[in-house]
C-alpha positions in Angstrom: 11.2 75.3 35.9 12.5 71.9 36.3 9.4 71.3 38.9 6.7 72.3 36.8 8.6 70.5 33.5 8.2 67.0 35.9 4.7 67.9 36.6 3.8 68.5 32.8 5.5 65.5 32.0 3.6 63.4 34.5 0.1 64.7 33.3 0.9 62.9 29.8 -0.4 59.8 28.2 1.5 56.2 27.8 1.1 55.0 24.4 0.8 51.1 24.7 3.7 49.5 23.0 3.2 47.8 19.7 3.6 44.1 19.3 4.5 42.4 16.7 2.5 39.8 15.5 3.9 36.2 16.8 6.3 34.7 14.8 7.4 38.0 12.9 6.3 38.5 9.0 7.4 35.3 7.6 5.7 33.5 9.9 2.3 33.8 7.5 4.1 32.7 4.4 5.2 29.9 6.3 2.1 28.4 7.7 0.2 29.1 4.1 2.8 27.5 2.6 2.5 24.4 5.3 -1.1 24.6 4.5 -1.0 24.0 1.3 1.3 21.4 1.5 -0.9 19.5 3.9 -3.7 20.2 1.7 -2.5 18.7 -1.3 -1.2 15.4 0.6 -4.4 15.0 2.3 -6.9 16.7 0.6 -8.9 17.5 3.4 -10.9 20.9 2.8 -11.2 19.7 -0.6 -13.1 16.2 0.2 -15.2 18.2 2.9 -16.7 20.6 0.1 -16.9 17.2 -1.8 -18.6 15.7 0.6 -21.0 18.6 1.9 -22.3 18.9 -1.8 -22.8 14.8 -2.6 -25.1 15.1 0.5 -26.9 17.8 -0.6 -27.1 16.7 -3.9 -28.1 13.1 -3.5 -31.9 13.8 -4.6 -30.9 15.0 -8.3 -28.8 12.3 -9.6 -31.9 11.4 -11.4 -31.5 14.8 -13.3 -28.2 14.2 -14.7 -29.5 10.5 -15.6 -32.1 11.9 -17.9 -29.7 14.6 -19.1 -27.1 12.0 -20.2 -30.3 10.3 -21.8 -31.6 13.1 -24.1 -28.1 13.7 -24.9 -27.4 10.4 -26.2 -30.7 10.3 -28.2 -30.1 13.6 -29.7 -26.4 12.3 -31.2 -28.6 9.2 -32.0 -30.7 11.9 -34.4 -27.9 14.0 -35.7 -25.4 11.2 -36.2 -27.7 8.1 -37.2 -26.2 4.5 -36.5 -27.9 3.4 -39.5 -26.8 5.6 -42.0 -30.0 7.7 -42.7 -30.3 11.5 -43.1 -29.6 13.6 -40.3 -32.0 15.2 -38.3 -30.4 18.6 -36.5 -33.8 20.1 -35.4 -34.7 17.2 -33.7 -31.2 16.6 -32.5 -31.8 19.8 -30.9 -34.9 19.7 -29.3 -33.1 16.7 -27.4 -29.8 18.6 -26.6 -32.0 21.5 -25.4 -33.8 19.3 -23.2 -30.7 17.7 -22.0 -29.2 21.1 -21.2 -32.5 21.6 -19.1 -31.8 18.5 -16.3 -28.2 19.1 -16.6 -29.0 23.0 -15.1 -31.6 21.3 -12.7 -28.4 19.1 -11.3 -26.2 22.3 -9.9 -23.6 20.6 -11.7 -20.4 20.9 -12.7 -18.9 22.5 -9.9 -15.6 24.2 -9.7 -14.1 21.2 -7.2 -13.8 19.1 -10.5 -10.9 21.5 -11.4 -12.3 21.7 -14.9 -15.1 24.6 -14.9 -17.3 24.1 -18.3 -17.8 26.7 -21.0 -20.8 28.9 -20.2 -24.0 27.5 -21.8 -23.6 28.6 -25.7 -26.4 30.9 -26.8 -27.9 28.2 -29.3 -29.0 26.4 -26.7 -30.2 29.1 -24.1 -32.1 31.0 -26.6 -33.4 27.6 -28.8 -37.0 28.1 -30.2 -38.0 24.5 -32.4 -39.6 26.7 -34.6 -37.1 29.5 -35.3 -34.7 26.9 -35.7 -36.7 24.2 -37.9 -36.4 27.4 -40.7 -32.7 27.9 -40.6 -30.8 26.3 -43.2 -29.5 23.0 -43.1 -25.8 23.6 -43.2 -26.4 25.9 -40.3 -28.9 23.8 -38.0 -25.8 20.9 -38.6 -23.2 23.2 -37.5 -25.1 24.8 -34.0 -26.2 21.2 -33.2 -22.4 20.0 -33.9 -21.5 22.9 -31.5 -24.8 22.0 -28.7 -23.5 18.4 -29.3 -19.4 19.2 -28.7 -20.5 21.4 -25.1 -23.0 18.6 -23.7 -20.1 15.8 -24.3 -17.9 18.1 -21.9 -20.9 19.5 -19.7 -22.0 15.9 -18.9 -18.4 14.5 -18.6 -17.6 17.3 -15.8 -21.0 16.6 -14.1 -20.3 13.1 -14.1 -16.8 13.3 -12.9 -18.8 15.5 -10.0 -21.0 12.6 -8.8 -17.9 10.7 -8.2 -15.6 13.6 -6.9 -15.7 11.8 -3.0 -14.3 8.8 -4.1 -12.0 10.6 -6.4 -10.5 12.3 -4.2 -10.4 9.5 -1.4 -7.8 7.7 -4.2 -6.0 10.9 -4.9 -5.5 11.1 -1.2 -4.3 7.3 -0.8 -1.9 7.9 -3.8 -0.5 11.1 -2.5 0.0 9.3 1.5 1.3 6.2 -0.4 4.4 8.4 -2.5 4.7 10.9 0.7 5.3 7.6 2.7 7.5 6.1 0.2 9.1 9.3 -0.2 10.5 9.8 3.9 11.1 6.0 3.6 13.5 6.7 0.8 15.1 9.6 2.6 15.8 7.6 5.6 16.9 4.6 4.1 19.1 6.7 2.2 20.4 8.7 5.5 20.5 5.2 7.4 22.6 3.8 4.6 24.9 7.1 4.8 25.5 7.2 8.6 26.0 3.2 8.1 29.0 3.8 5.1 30.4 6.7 7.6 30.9 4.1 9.9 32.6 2.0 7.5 34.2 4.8 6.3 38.2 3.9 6.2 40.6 6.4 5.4 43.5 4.3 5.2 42.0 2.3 1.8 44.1 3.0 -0.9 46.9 5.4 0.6 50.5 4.9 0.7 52.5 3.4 3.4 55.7 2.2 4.4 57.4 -0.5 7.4 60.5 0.0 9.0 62.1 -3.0 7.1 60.9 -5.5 4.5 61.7 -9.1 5.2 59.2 -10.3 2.3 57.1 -9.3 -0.4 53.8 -10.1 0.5 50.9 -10.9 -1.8 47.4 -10.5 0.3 45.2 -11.4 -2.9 47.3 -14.6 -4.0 47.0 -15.3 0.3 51.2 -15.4 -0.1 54.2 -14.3 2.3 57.5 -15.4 3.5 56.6 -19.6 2.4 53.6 -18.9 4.5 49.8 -19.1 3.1 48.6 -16.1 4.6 46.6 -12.4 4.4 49.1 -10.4 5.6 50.4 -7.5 3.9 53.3 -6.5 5.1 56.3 -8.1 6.8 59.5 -6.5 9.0 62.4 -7.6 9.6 63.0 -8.5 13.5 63.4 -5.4 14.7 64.0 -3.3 17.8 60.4 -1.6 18.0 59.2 -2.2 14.1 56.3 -0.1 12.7 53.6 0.5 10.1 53.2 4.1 8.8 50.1 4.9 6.7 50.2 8.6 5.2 46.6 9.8 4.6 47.8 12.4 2.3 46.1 15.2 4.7 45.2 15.9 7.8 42.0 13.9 8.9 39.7 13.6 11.7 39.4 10.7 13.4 38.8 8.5 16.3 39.4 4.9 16.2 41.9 2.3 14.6 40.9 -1.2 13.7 43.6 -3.8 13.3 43.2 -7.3 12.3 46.0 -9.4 13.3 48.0 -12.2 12.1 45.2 -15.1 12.1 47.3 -18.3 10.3 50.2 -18.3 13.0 52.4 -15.5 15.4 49.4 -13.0 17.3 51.7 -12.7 19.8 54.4 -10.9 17.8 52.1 -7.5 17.3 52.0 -7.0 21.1 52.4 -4.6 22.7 51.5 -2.8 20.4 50.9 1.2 20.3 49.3 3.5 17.9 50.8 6.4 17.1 49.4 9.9 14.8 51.2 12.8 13.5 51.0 15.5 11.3 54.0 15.7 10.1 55.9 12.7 10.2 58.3 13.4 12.5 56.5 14.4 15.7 54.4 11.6 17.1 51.9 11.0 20.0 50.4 8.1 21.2 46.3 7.6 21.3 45.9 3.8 22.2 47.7 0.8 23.4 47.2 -2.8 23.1 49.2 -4.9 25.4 47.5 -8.6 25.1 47.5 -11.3 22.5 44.1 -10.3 20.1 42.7 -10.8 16.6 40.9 -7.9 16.2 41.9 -4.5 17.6 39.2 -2.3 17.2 40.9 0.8 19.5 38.6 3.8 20.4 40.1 7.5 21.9 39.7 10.9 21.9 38.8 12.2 18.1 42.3 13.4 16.5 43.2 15.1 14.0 46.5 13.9 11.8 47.7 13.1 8.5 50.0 9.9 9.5 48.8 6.8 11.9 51.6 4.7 13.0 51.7 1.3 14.7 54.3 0.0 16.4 55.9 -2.5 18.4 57.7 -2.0 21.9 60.0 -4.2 21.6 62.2 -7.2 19.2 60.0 -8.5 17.2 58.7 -9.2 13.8 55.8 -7.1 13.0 52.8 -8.1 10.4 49.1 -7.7 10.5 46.3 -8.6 8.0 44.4 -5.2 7.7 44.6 -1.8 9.3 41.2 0.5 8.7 41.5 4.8 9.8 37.7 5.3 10.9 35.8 8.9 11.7 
């Protein structure tokens, strides 16, 4: 049984697998959506038609000329510059002949974005002599109407002839704010990684020294008799310190200390830098054993809420700035 179950099973057919199609079913949305948005910044498929039709339509410009001619000498007859009667039969005659080359054109098109109302039945079934016999008030109002759907017909049409260069200015507009747009966004994300740098963590948190021997004023440039920047000032200590609290824990990875610049440098060294997280238990990340102005001390990213410097051995301790950098 098993044999002849194996031999059964042997004579059957393999279905081929099914794939899916690449990129799984949101890839389509994607790329349409991509599409589109190319489409609208360039405007390519739409200044190809564009352009496709202005050659092919090059030989009946003069149509649409003599259209927007008749046109203008029918309002001519039913709204007279000189203040005589109105003429709506002959208006029409005019706006009917107008409506004639404007057909002959092929235009509007729907790449104008406008399409025009179908051609209104007054003019496709106008008869001068049926209409000479209508009443006045009526011959007034369907010219008024012929009159009102020639003004759009001819506007779309003419908007048409030009729909190449339109669109070439759309197209520059559209690049121009795209352009303007990523420069924005990267002057903004240049200008964010560039305050990340300058990012200090210290500014404006609470710390303390190991001992005071003077007020110091930073902003009048005052301590100790001295004209100076400094802010702070220990007594002469064994191993004085600084101890800024950055009110919660914080990532970071570099210290930059300005030192004493009027007189003294030499009192900060050596100098060590110091981080915990809870005030009592400190390590040591960096040590700065010559003379300097600027400390600008680099390690391995830590994460603490207090930054201590101190001193290794007697001395007075007092330094201009201290910044707590990412």
């Amino acid at each position: 049984m098993t044999s002849g179950s194996s031999e059964q099973a042997s004579q059957g057919t393999v279905e081929a697998p099914v794939v899916a199609p690449a990129g799984g079913p949101k890839a389509a949305p994607l790329r349409a959506g991509v599409a589109k948005a190319l489409e609208w910044l360039t405007r390519r498929d739409a200044l190809g038609e564009a352009m496709r039709h202005a050659a092919s339509s090059a030989g009946k410009l003069p149509f649409l000329h003599r259209a927007r001619a008749a046109s203008r000498a029918g309002d001519a007859l039913l709204d007279p510059p000189d203040a005589s009667r109105s003429n709506p039969s002959a208006a029409m005659t005019l706006f009917h002949d107008a409506a004639y080359w404007l057909a002959k054109t092929e235009l509007p098109r729907a790449v104008t974005g406008s399409p025009v109302a179908p051609l209104p039945a007054v003019l496709a079934d106008y008869e001068a002599g049926t209409f000479a016999e209508l009443a006045l008030e009526t011959q007034l109002g369907a010219a008024r109407g012929a009159q009102r759907w020639l003004a759009s017909a001819l506007d779309a049409a003419e908007l048409e002839g030009f729909a190449v260069t339109r669109l070439r200015v759309e197209r520059f507009i559209r690049l121009v704010f795209a352009a303007a747009v990523v420069a924005g966004i990267l002057f903004g994300i240049g200008n964010w990684i560039s305050n990340l740098g300058n990012l200090d963590f210290a500014r404006g948190k609470p710390w303390r020294a190991s001992s005071t021997y003077d007020t110091c004023d930073p902003e009048k440039h005052r301590c100790a008799g001295h004209r100076t920047d400094i802010f702070f000032h220990t007594q002469d200590d064994a191993s004085p310190w600084l101890e800024i609290d950055l009110q919660r824990n914080q990532r970071f990875s570099r210290v930059d200390v300005r030192n004493r610049s009027d007189l003294y440098p030499e009192r900060a060294v050596p100098l060590v830098i110091e981080v915990s997280t809870d005030g009592t238990n400190f390590w040591q990340v960096a040590q700065k054993k010559d003379s300097f102005d600027v400390w600008k001390a680099k390690f391995a990213p830590q994460v603490a809420r207090y930054v201590r410097l101190r001193a290794t051995r007697k001395t007075f301790l007092h330094l201009e700035r201290v910044a707590v950098r990412p």
